[in-house]
C-alpha positions in Angstrom: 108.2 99.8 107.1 105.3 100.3 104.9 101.7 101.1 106.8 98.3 100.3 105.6 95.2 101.4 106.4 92.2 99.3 105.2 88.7 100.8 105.4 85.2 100.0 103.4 84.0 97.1 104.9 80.3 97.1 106.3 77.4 95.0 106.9 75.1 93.6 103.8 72.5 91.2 102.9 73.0 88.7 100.6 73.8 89.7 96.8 74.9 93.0 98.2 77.9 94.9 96.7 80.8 96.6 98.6 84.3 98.3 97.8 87.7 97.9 100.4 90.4 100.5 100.0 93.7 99.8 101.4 95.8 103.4 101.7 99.4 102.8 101.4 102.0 104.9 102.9 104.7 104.5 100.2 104.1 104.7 96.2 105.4 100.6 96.7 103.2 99.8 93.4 106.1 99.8 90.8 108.2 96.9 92.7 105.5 95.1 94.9 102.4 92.6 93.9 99.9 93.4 96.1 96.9 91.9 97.4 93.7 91.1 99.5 93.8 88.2 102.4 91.1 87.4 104.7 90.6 85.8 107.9 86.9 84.3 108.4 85.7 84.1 112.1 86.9 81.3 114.4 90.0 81.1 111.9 93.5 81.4 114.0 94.6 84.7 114.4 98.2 83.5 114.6 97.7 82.2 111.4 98.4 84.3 107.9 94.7 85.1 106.3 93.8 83.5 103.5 94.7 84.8 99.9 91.6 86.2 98.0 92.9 88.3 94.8 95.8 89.7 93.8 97.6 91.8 91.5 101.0 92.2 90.0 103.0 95.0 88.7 102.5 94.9 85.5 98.5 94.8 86.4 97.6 91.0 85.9 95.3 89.9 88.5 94.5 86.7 89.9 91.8 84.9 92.6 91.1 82.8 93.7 88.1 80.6 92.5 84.9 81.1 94.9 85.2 84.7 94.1 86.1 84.8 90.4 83.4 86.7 88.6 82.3 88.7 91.6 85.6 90.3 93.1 87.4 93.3 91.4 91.1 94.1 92.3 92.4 97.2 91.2 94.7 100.1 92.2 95.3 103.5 91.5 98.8 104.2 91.6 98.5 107.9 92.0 96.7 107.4 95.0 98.8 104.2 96.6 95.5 102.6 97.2 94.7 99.6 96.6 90.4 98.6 95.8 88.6 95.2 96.1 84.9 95.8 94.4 83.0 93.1 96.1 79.5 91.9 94.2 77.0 89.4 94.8 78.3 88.6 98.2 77.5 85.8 100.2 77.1 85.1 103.6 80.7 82.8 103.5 82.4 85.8 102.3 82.0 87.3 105.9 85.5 87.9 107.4 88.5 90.4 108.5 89.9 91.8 104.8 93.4 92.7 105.1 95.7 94.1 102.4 99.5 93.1 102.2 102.3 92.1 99.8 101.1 89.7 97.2 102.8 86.4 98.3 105.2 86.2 95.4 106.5 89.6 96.9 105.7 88.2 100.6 109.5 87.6 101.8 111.1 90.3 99.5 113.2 92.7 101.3 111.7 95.8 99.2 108.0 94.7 100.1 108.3 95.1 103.7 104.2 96.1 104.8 103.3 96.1 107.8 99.8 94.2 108.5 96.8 96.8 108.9 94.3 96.0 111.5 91.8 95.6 108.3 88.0 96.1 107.4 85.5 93.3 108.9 82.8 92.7 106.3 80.0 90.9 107.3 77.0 89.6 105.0 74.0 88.3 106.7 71.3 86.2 104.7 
């Protein structure tokens, strides 16, 4: 099964910036969407996160509407890692940011990825 590793997150004021990496132990890229979930706090933990961006193989990337214009996805495919630029946060942006299989790719067996224990970002006002 495919590991992640999710790091970056950190503690910001208001209109701060900040960039997630998600490490990826396989070069999965090619065959598998990918993307950025979150789970804010006193959400279910038994529950999937909810979707934030993410992007495709052939690059296109989608999100999802309270963070269009501030979030980035991208991903260097040399690397396997997978980026989320984060600008002009806001304090409802604080939550656990996990990476996974983009849901399209969710249920496929090729995109088998294991769920990291993620990167809490928190943004204070």
């Amino acid at each position: 099964q495919v590991q992640v590793v999710e790091s970056g997150g950190g503690s910001v004021q208001t209109g701060g910036s900040l960039k997630l990496s998600c490490e990826v132990s396989q070069a999965i890229f090619s065959r598998c969407g990918m993307a950025w979930y979150r789970r804010s706090p006193g959400e279910e933990r038994n529950l999937l996160p909810d979707l934030v961006a993410s992007i495709s193989t052939d690059g296109t990337a989608t999100y999802i509407d309270s963070v269009k214009g501030r979030f980035a996805i991208s991903q260097d495919n040399a690397k396997n890692t997978l980026y989320l630029q984060m600008n002009s946060l806001k304090t409802e942006d604080t939550a656990l940011y996990f990476c996974a299989a983009a849901p399209s790719d969710y249920t496929s067996p090729n995109c088998k990825i294991a769920w990291g224990q993620g990167t809490q970002v928190t943004v204070s006002p």
